[in-house]
N, C-alpha and C positions, 0 to 999 in steps of 0.2 A: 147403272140404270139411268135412265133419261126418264125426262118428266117437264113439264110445261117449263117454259122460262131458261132453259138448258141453250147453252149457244151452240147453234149449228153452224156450222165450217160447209166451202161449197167446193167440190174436187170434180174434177173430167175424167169421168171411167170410161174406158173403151173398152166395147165390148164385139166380138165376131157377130157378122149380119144375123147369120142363123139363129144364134144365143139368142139374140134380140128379138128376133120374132118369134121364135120358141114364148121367151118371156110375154109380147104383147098376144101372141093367143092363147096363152093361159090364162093371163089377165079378165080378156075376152070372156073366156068360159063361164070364168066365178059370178056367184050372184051377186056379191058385193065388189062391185067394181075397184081397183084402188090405181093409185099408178105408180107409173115401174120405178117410180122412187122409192115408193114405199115397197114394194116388192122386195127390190134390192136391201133396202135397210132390213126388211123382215129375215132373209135369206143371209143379210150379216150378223145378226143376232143370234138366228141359228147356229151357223155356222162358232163363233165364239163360243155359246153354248157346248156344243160337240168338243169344241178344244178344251174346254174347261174341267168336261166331265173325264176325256181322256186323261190330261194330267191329272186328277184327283185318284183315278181307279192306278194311276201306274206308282200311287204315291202309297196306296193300300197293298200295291201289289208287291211294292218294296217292304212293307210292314210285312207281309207273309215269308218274308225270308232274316228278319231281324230277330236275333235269337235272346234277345236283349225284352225285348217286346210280345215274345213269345211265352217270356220267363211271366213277366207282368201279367199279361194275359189269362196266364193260367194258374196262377194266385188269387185274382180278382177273380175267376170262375167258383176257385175253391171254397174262399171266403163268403160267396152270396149262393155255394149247394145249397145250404141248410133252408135259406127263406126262399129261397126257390121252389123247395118242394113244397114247403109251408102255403107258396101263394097257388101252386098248381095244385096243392086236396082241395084250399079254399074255391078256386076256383070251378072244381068239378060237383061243389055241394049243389 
């Protein structure tokens, strides 16, 4: 996360013309102007983002096949029936 006081580092991105102008008339469009710094930092953040959430779901995805976890799983299911049903009459009074 970044936050005030954070050292920024200064790198030369090259990017194809088109990209670029793609980027300055979108910029263009917005009602809040910002520029293609921040653009680009926003669209890196994303971007991270996306990677992030990938490897998290491919990490659940590996959970759905661990039979180890599956055992766990359905134990811990077994053991909270009871106040489950207990919270769902509560809940429908």
């Amino acid at each position: 996360m970044e936050g005030r006081g954070v050292k920024k580092i200064q790198k030369t991105v090259r990017l194809s013309k088109p990209l670029f102008e793609e980027v300055e008339h979108l910029i263009g469009c917005c009602a809040k102007r910002e520029s293609v710094n921040d653009f680009i930092v926003k669209s890196l953040k994303l971007r991270i983002s996306l990677l992030k959430r990938r490897e998290l779901d491919a990490k659940f995805a590996e959970m759905s096949n661990d039979t180890d976890y599956q055992k766990d799983a359905q134990l811990i299911m077994e053991e909270f029936e009871c106040s489950d049903g207990e919270t769902a009459k509560f809940l429908e009074e």
